[in-house]
C-alpha positions in Angstrom: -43.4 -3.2 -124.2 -41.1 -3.1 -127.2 -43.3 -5.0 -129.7 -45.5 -2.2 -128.7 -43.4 0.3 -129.4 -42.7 -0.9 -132.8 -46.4 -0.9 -133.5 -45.9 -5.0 -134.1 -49.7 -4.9 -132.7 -50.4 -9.1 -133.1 -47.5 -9.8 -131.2 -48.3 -7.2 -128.6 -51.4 -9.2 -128.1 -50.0 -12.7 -127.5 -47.8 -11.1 -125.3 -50.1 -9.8 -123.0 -52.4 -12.6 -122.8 -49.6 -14.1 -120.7 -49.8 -10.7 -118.4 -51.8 -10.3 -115.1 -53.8 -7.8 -113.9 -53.4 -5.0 -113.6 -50.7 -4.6 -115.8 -52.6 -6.5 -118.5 -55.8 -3.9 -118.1 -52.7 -1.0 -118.4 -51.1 -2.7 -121.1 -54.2 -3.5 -123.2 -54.9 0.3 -122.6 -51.8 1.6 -124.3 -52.4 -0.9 -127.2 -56.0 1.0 -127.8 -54.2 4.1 -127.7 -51.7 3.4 -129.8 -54.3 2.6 -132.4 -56.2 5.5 -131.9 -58.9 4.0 -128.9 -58.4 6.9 -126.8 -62.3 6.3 -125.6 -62.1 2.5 -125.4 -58.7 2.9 -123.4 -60.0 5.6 -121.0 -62.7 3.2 -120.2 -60.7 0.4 -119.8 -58.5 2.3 -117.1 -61.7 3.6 -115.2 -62.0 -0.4 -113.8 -58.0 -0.6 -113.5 -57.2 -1.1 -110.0 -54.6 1.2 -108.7 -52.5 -0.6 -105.7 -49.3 1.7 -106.1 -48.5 5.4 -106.8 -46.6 4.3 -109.7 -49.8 2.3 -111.1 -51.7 5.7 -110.4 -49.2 8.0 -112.0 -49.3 5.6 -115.5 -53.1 5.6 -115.4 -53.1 9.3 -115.2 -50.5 9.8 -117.9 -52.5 6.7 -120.6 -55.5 8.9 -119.8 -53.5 12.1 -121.1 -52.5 10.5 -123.9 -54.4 11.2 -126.7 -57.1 13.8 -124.5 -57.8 17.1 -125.4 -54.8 19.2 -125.2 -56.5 20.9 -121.7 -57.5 17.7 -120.1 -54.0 16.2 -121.3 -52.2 19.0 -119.3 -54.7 18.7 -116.2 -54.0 15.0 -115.8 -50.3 15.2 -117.0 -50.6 17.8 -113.9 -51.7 15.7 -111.6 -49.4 12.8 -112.4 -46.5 15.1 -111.6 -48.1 16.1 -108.5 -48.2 12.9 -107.3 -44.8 11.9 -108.2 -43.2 14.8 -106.5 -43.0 13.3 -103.2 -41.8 10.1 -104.1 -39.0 11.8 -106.9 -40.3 9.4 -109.7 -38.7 10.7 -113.4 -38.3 7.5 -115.5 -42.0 6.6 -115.9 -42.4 10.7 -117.4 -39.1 10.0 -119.6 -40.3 7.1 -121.0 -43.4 8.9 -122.5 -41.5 11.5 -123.6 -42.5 11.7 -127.5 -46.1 12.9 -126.7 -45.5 14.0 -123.1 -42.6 16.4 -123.1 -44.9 19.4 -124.7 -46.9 19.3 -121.7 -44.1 18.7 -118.9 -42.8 22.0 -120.9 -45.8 23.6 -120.6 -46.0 23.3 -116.9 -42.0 24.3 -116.1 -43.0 27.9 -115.8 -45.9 27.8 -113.4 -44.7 24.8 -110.9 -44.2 25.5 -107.8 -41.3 23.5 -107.6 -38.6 22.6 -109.8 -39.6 19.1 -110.0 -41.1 19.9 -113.8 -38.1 21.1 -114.7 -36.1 18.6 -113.4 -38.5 16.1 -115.5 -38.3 18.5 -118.5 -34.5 18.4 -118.4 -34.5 13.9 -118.1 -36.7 13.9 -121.1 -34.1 16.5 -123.1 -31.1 14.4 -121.7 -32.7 11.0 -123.0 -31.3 9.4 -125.5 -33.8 7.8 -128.8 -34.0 3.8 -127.5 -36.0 2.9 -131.0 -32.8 2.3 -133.1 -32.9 -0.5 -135.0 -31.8 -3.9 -133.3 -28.9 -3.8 -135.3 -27.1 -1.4 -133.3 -26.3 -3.8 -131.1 -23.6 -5.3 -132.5 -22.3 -8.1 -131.3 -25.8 -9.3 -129.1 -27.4 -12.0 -130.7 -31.0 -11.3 -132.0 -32.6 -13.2 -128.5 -30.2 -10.9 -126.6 -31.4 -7.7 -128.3 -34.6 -8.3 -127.4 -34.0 -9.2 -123.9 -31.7 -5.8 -123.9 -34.8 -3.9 -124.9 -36.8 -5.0 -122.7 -33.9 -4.0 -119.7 -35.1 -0.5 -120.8 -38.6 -0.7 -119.2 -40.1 -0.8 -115.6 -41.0 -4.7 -116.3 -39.4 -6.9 -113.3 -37.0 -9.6 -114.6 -40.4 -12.3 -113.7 -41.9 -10.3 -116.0 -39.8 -9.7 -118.7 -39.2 -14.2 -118.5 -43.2 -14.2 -118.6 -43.7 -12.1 -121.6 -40.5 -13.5 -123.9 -41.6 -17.3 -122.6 -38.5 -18.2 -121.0 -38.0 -19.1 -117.0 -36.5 -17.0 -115.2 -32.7 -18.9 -115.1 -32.6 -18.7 -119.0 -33.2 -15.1 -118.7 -30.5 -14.6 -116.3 -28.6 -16.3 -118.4 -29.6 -14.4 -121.7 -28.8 -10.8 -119.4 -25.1 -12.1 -117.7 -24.7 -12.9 -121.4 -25.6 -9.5 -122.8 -23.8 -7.7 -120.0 -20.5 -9.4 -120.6 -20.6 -8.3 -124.5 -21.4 -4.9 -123.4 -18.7 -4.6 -120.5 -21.3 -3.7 -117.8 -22.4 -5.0 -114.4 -25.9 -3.8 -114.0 -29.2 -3.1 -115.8 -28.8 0.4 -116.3 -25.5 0.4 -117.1 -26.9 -2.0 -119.8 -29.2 0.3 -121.1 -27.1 3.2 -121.3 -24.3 1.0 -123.1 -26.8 -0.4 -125.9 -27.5 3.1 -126.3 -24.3 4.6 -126.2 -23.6 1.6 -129.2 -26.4 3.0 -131.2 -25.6 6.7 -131.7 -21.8 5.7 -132.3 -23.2 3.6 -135.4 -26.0 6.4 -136.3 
C-alpha cells in the first residue's frame, strides 16, 4: 500500500478498515512492522489464513522482516522454496530494501538458480518512491491511482481502498495510460518510472 510506504500511518489505517480478510490481517501486519511491532505482527500472522501460495509466501517473508538475522534468512528460505515451482519474482522484488541481503545471501548455496534469478530482478528494479511529482502531466488523483498499478492489489481492490467504483477507476487508469502512451498496467508502471529517473 503506498500510504504505507510513505509511512502516512493514519491514512494507512482508514484504508484498511475498508479491506477484507485476509489481506486486512496481512496488511495490519506490515503496518506493525513498519513501526517496529515485529512481535505484535508475528502474532497477528500466526491466525492469518493462508488460501494461496502467494498468501503463504507474503506471510513467510512479513515474518522475516524485522527477525533475527538467522530466522530472517530461514523463512526468507522457505519463501523462495515455495515460490520456485510456481516462478513467482515480483512479491521478492517488491521487498527488496530489507530483503535483497538475504536473497544475496542465499545465491551461492541454492540449488537452483532461482535465487539468482530473484537477486538479479531486485538489482534490475528501478526506486518506485519518487516523489508524485515525477509524474508530470498525471493529475494528483491519477498519481495515486498510478502507484497503486505498482502493487499485487486487483483493480476491486485498488477501487475499494481509494473509495471509488470500479468504472471511475477504469476511467482514472484509461486516463493515466493515454498521458503516458501505454496500453497495459505494466507498461504503466515501467513508464511512470522511466518519467521519474529522466527528471532525477
Amino acid at each position: 500500500m503506498i500510504a504505507l510506504a510513505d509511512h502516512d500511518f493514519d491514512r494507512t489505517r482508514v484504508v484498511v478498515d475498508k479491506l477484507h480478510d485476509p489481506y486486512r490481517t496481512r496488511v495490519i501486519a506490515r503496518l506493525q512492522l513498519e513501526i517496529g511491532h515485529h512481535e505484535e505482527a508475528v502474532a497477528m500472522l500466526a491466525h492469518a489464513v493462508s488460501t494461496s501460495v502467494r498468501d503463504r509466501i507474503e506471510v513467510l517473508l512479513l515474518r522475516a522482516h524485522g527477525a533475527d538475522d538467522e530466522t530472517s534468512l530461514d523463512l526468507v528460505a522457505q519463501a523462495l522454496a515455495l515460490a520456485e515451482p510456481d516462478g513467482y519474482v515480483r512479491i521478492f522484488v517488491d521487498e527488496a530494501p530489507w530483503l535483497a541481503p538475504y536473497v544475496r545471501r542465499l545465491v551461492g548455496t541454492w540449488p537452483t538458480g532461482f535465487a539468482a534469478e530473484i537477486a538479479a530482478a531486485i538489482v534490475a528494479e528501478p526506486d518506485r518512491r519518487a516523489s508524485l511529482q515525477d509524474l508530470g502531466e498525471l493529475s494528483g488523483r491519477e498519481q495515486e491511482v498510478w502507484r497503486f498499478l505498482s502493487t499485487s492489489l486487483s483493480m476491486q481492490e485498488i477501487a475499494d481502498a481509494l473509495y471509488v467504483s470500479r468504472n471511475t477507476l477504469k476511467s482514472h487508469v484509461r486516463s493515466i495510460y493515454r498521458k503516458l502512451g501505454v496500453s497495459t498496467r505494466e507498461a504503466a508502471v515501467g513508464r511512470g518510472n522511466g518519467m521519474q529517473r529522466a527528471d532525477a
